[in-house]
C-alpha positions as a printed NumPy array, in Angstrom:
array([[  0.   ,   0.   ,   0.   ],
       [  1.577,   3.118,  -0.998],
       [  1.685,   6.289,   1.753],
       [ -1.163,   7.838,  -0.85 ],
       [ -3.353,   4.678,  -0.101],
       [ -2.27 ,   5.442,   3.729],
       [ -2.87 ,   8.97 ,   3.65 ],
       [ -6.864,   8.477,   2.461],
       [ -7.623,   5.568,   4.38 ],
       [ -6.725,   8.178,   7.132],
       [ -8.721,  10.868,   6.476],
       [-11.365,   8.973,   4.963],
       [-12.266,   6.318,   7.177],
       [-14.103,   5.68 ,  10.441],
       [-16.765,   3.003,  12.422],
       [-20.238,   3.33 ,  10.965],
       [-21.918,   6.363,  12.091],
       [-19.261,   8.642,  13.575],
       [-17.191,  11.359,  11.578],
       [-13.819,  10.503,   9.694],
       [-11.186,  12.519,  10.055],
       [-11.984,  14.758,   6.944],
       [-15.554,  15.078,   7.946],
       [-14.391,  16.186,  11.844],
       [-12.151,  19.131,  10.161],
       [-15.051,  20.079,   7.747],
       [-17.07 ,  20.546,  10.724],
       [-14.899,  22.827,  13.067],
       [-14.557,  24.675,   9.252],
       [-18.176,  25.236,   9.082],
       [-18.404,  26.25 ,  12.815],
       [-15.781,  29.236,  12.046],
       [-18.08 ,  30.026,   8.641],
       [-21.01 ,  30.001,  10.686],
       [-20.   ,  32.478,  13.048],
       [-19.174,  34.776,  10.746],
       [-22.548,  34.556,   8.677],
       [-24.403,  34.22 ,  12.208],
       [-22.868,  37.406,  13.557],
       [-20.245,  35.219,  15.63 ],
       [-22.365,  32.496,  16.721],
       [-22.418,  28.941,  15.834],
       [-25.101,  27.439,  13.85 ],
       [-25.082,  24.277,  14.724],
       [-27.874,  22.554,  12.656],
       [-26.737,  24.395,   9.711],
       [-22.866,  22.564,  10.693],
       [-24.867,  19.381,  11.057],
       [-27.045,  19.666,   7.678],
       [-23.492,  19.852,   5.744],
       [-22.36 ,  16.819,   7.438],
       [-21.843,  13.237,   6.488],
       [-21.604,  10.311,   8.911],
       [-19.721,   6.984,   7.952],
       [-22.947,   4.727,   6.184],
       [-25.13 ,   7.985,   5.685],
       [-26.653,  10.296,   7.786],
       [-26.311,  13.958,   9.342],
       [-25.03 ,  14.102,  12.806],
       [-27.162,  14.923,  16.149],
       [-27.048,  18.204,  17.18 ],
       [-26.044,  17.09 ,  20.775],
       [-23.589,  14.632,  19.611],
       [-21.683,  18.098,  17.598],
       [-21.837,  20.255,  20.23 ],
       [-19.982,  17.228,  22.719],
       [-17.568,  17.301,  19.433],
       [-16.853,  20.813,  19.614],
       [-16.578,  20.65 ,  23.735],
       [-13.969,  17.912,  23.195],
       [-12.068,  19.474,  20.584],
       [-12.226,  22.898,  22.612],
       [-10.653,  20.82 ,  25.905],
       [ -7.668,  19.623,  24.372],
       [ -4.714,  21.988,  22.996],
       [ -3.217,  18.946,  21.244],
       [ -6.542,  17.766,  19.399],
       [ -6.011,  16.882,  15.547],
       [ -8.521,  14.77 ,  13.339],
       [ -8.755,  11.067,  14.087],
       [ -7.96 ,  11.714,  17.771],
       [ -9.009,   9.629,  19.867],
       [ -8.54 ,   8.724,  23.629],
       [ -9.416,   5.076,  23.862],
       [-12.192,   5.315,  25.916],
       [-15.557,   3.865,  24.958],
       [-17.786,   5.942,  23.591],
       [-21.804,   5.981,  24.567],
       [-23.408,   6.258,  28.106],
       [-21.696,   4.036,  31.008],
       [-23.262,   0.52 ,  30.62 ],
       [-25.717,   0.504,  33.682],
       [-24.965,  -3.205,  33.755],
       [-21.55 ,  -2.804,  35.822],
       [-18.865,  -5.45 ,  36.167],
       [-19.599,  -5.51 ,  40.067],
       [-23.534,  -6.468,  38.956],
       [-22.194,  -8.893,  36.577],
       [-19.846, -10.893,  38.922],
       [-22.477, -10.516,  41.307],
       [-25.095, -12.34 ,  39.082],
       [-22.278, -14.775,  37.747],
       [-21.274, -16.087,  41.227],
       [-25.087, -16.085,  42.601],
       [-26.028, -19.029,  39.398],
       [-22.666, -21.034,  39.62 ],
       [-23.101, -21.358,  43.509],
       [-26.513, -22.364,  42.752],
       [-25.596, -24.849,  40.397],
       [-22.357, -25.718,  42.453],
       [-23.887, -26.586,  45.887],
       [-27.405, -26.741,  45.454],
       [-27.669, -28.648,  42.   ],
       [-30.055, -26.214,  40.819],
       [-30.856, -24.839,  37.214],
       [-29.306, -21.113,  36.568],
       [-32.863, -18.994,  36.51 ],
       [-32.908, -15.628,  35.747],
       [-35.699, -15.409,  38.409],
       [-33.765, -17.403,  40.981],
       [-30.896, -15.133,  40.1  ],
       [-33.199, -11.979,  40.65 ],
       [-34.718, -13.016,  43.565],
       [-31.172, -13.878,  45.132],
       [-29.527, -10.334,  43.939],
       [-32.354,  -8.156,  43.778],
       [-29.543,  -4.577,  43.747],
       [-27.318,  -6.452,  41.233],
       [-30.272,  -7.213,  38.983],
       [-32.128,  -3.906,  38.871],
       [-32.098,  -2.001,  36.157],
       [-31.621,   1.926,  37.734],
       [-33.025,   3.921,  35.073],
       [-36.566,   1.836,  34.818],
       [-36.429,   0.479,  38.495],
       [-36.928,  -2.884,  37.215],
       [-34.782,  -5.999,  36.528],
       [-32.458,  -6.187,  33.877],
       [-34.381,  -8.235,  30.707],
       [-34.239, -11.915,  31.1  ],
       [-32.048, -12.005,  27.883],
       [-29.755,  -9.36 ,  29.519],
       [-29.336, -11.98 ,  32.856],
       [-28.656, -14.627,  30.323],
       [-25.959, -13.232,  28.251],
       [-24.278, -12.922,  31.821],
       [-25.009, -16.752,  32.117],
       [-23.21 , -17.308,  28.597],
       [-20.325, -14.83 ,  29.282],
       [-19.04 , -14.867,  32.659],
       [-20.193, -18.352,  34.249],
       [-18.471, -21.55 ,  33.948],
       [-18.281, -25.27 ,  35.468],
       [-14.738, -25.918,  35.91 ],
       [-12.496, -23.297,  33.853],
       [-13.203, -19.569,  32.866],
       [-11.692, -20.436,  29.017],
       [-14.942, -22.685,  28.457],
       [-17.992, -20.252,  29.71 ],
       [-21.54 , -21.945,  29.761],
       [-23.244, -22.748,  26.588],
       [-27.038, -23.522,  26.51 ],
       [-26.374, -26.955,  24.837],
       [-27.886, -30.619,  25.575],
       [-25.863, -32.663,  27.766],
       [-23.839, -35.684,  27.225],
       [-26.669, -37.983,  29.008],
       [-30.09 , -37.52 ,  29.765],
       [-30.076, -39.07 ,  33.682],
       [-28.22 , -36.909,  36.019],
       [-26.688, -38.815,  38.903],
       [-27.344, -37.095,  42.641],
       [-24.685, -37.577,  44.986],
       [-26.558, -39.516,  47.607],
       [-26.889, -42.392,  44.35 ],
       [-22.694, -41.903,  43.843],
       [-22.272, -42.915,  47.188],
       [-24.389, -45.689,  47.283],
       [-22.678, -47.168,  44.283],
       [-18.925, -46.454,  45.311],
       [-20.247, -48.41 ,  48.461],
       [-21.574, -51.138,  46.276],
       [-18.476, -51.376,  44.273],
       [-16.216, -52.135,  47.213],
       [-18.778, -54.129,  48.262],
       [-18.319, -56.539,  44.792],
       [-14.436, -55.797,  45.14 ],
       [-14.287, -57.203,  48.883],
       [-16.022, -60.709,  47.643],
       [-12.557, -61.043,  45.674],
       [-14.666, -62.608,  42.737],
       [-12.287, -63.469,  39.534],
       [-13.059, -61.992,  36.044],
       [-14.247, -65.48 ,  34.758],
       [-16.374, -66.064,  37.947],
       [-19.161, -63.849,  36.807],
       [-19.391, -64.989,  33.192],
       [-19.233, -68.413,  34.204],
       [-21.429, -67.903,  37.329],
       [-23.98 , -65.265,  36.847],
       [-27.6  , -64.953,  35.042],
       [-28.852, -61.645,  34.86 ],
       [-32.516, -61.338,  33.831],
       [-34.943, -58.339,  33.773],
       [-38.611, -58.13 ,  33.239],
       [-39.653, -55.876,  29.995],
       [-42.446, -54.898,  28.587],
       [-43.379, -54.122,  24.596],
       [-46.577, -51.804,  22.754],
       [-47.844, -53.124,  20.17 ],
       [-49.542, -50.461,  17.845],
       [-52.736, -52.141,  16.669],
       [-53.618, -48.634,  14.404],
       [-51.8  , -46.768,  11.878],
       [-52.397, -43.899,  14.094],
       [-50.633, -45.401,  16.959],
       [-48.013, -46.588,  14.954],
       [-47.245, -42.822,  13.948],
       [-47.741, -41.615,  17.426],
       [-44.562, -43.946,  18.541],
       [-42.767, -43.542,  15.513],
       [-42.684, -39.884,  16.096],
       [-41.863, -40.591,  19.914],
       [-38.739, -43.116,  18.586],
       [-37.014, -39.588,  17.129],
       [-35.722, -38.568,  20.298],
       [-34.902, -34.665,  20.474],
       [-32.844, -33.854,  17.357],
       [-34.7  , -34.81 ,  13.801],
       [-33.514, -32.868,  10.399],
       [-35.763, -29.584,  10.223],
       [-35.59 , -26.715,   7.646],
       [-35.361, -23.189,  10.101],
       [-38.952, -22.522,   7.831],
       [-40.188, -25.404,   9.063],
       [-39.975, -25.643,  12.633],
       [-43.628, -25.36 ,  13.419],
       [-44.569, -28.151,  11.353],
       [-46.739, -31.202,  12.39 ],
       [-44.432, -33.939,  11.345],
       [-41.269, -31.923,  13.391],
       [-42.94 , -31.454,  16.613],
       [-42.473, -34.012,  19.312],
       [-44.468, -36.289,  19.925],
       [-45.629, -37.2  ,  23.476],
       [-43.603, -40.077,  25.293],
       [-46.66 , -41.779,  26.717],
       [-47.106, -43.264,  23.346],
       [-44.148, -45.561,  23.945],
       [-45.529, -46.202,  27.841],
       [-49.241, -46.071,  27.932],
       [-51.384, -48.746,  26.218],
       [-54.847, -47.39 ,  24.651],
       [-57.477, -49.625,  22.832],
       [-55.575, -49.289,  19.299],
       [-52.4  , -51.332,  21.282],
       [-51.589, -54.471,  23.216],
       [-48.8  , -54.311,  25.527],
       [-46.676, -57.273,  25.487],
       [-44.629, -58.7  ,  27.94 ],
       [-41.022, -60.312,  28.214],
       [-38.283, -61.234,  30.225],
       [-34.868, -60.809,  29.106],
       [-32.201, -63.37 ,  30.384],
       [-28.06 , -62.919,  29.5  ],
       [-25.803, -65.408,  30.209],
       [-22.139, -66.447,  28.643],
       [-22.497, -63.817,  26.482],
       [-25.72 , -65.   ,  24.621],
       [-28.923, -63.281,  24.873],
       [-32.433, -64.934,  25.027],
       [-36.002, -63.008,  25.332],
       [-38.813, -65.101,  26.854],
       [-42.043, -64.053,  25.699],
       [-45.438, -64.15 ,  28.476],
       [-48.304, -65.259,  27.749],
       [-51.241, -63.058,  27.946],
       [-52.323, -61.873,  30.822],
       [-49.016, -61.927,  32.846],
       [-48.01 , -59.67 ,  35.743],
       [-45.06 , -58.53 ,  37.066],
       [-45.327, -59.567,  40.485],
       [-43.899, -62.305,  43.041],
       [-46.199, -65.4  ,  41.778],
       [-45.18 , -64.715,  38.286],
       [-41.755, -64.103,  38.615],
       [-41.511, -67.267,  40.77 ],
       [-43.291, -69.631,  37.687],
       [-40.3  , -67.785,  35.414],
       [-37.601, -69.099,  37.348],
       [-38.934, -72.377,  37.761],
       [-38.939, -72.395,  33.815],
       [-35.535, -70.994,  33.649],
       [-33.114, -74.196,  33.897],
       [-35.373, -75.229,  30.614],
       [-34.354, -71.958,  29.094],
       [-30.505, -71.731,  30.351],
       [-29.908, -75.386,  28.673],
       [-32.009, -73.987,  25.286],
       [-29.639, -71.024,  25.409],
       [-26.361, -72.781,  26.102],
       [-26.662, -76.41 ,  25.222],
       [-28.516, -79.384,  26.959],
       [-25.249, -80.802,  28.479],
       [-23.715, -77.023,  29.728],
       [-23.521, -76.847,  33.794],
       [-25.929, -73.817,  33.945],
       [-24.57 , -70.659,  35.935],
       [-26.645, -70.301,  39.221],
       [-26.326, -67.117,  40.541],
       [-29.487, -64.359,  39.555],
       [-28.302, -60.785,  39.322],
       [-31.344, -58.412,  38.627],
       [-32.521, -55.097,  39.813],
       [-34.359, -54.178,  42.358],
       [-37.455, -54.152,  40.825],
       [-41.197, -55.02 ,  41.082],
       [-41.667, -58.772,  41.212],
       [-38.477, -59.681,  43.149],
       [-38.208, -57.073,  46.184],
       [-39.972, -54.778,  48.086],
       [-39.457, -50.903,  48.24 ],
       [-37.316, -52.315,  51.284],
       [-35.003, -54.046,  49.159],
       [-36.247, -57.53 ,  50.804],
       [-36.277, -60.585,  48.512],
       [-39.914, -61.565,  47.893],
       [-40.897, -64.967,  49.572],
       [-42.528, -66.265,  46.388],
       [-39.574, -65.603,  44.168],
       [-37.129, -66.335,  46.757],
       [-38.624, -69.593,  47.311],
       [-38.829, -70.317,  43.768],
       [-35.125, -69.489,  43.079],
       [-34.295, -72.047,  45.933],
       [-36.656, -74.66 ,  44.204],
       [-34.943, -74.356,  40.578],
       [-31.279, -74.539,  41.778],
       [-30.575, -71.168,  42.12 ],
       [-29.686, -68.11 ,  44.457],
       [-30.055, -64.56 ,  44.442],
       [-26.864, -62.589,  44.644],
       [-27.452, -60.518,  46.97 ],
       [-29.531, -62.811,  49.799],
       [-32.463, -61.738,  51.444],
       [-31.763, -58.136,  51.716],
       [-30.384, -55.679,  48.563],
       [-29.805, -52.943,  50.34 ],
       [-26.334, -52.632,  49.136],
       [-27.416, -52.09 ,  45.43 ],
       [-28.455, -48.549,  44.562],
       [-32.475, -49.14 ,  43.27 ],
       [-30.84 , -46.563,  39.982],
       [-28.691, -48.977,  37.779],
       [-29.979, -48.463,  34.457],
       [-26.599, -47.63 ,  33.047],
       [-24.685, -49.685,  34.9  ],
       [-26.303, -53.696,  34.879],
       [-25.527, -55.884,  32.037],
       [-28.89 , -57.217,  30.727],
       [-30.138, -52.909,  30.711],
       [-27.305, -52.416,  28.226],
       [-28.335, -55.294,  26.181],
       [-32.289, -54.588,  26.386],
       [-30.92 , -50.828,  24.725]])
């Protein structure tokens, strides 16, 4: 670029809607004309009217005159000068308000697990969040910018994003405990790696819908996409991109039939047991599964195979009670067929959330 090129990009250029340099000495010129056609005063919308702002436009009148005061202040002014201060009215959103706000939601997310809320947030720093020149709270997307600037989990570099998380289940910490205390639980009973292949069953009891319609068929289908689908931004309100309610994949109506299985995983080979109509999960019916089990185990594994004998399920209904106590029924049925429950009479030391964590969960996903 040549010191021409230099030179006018100088006196010619300037952020959209202020006065370049060229346009800043044209005005103090017509403020000396002016005073002499206006018998030595300044005219300053006649100054403004021959004016030009960077993108089009004629300066404010106030704006000029602050111009003129600046320019009148400083012995050293020249065009272009500027003193690195922000320009406009102080933001009434000060960094002491925003830190405030900032460290009001991350201790509420920290220590009390809770949501950031802009009205949490107000309620908790009612001076920090009040907006002095209405006397009301700052906006709600004012609060949140806050949230999306200055507020972070672990390190200030990676500020909070309004994203979906990794997994949909959040753990509290009461069910972290309970499963660090049933891991050295398992760890104390010094069990090899081949001992629970070659020793354990895990089986659940599952349940299916049928759709007997077209229109229930749709209705789940639509449930099956989850939260994220392919959607034009023109297109967001329509019918086939809305969610659809998650009862459809939970609640039987007359269109449906809801069918019932049992899953069973052992040695690495999964086997689902269909029930026949009618069938509850309870005690009684859990205990005529297990006595049909062995049959199952050898159709799974071979008629000759020594069958693992050791049940690993969850807590659920059909097996225990909210106390975590084996049900008589089942428990004498599991005694009857050869088996025994891994945990005895009493669960207690397996956390009733293990979704994620048991064996024959992962395989029924």
């Amino acid at each position: 670029m040549t010191a021409q090129d230099l030179l006018r990009n100088f006196w010619m250029s300037s952020p959209p809607g202020r006065l370049s340099p060229w346009e800043q000495a044209k005005a103090l010129g017509l403020r000396e004309a002016s005073k002499e056609l206006y018998e030595g005063k300044a005219n300053i919308p006649w100054v403004c009217a021959r004016l030009t702002k960077k993108g089009g436009g004629q300066p404010q009148r106030g704006s000029l005159q602050e111009f003129f005061r600046k320019v009148d202040d400083d012995p050293d002014w020249f065009p272009g000068k500027h003193s690195g201060k922000a320009r406009g009215p102080k933001p009434l959103l000060t960094p002491r308000k925003r830190r405030c706000i900032a460290n009001s939601a991350m201790e509420a997310k920290r220590r009390h697990r809770q949501e950031p809320c802009v009205a949490a947030v107000v309620e908790a720093c009612p001076r920090a969040t009040m907006n002095e020149a209405t006397g009301q709270p700052f906006s709600s997307n004012t609060i949140r910018k806050v949230f999306a600037k200055d507020c972070y989990d672990l390190d200030p570099e990676f500020p909070w994003k309004f994203q979906r998380p990794l997994q949909k289940v959040a753990l509290p910490d009461s069910v972290k405990q309970h499963r660090l205390a049933m891991a050295k639980s398992l760890l104390g009973m010094e069990h090899s790696v081949s001992w629970w292949p070659q020793h354990v069953v895990w089986i659940d009891p599952c349940s299916t819908i049928i759709p007997g319609s077209q229109n229930q068929y749709d209705k789940m289908r639509q449930a099956w996409k989850g939260y994220k689908s392919y959607i034009s931004d023109d297109a967001k309100l329509y019918s086939p991109n809305l969610s659809a309610s998650p009862t459809a994949l939970k609640q039987i109506t007359w269109e449906s039939t809801r069918v019932n299985w049992v899953i069973v995983l052992a040695r690495g080979v999964v086997h689902v047991e269909a029930m026949p109509d009618g069938w509850k999960v309870n005690g009684d019916a859990l205990a005529a599964f297990v006595r049909r089990l062995p049959t199952i185990l050898h159709g799974m594994l071979g008629h000759e195979a020594r069958l693992p004998r050791v049940l690993f399920t969850d807590r659920g209904t059909g097996m225990y009670t909210s106390g975590s106590r084996v049900l008589v029924a089942y428990k004498a049925a599991v005694n009857e067929a050869g088996f025994r429950v891994f945990w005895g009479d009493d669960a207690t030391a397996q956390p009733p959330d293990m979704g994620d964590v048991l064996l024959h969960e992962t395989a029924v996903a």
